[in-house]
C-alpha positions, 0 to 999 in steps of 0.5 A: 356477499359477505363470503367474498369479502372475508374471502378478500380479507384472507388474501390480503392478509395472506398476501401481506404475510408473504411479502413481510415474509419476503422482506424479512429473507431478503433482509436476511440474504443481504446482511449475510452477504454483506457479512461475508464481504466484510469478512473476505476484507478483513481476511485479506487485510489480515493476510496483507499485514502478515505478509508485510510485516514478515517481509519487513522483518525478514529484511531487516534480518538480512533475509532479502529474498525471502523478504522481498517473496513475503513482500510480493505476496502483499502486493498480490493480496492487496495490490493497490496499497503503497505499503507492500511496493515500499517493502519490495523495493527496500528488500531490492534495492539494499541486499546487495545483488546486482541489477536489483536496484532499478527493480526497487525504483520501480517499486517505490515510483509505484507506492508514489504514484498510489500515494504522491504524498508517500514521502517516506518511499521519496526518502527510500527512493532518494537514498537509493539513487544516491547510493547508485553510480551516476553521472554529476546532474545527470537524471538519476542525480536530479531526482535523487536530491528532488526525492530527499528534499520532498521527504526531508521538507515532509519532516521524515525523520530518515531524510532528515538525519541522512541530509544532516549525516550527508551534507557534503555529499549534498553540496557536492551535487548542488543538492540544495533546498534544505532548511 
């Protein structure tokens, strides 16, 4: 009788040994898992900023289409941020190519509807349909002045200095609505 109970005793003992020992593999694999997530998000983000940033930095140097190249890049690594959409349509809409321009509209609309309160792509996007030949009130026309008025009443700095810088241009539109 007493061997069987002992007996009893050893298994139970075993059997908890295997199951702290499972706990403790199982912890293990996840943690481990979760690292490797971890890292695949920051080496994407790493990557992200990269492309953006050389992008942006090409760009400004007159680089347009190398640029716009970097910036497609960030949006295939991170398509569902507005940062890589504003970087395109800048590189598209100001290198001076034709038919690019309502490429670069397209681009900022999708960094706004990522972000509806992303004024700085509102400003871009307004300054660019400014620049576009268009018809007195026509569509284009409207939501020019409709984008630089959001951004300029969202206190971005380029809105502000392009409606004081434009306010000619602005009244000949019926652009209106600025503080």
């Amino acid at each position: 009788m007493l061997n069987i109970k002992s007996k009893s005793r050893v298994d139970q003992i075993l059997l908890m040994k295997k199951i702290i020992f499972l706990f403790f593999t199982l912890n293990i694999l996840v943690n481990s898992y979760i690292q490797k997530v971890k890292s695949n998000e920051f080496k994407k983000e790493i990557d992200f900023s990269s492309n953006f940033l050389d992008g942006m930095e090409l760009i400004n140097n007159g680089q347009f289409t190398e640029g716009v190249k970097k910036c497609e890049e960030a949006i295939k690594i991170r398509p569902e941020e507005k940062l890589g959409y504003l970087c395109k349509g800048i590189g598209l809409g100001f290198s001076g190519k034709r038919n690019t321009k309502r490429e670069a509209i397209k681009s900022f609309t999708k960094a706004i509807k990522i972000d509806p309160k992303f004024y700085e792509a509102y400003f871009w996007r307004g300054a660019l349909q400014f620049s576009m030949k268009r018809r007195h009130m026509d569509k284009t026309d409207r939501i020019a002045c409709s984008d630089m008025r959001k951004a300029y009443l969202n206190d971005v700095s380029y809105a502000i200095d392009f409606v004081n810088k434009n306010k000619t241009l602005l009244a000949k539109d019926k652009c209106t609505g600025f503080k």
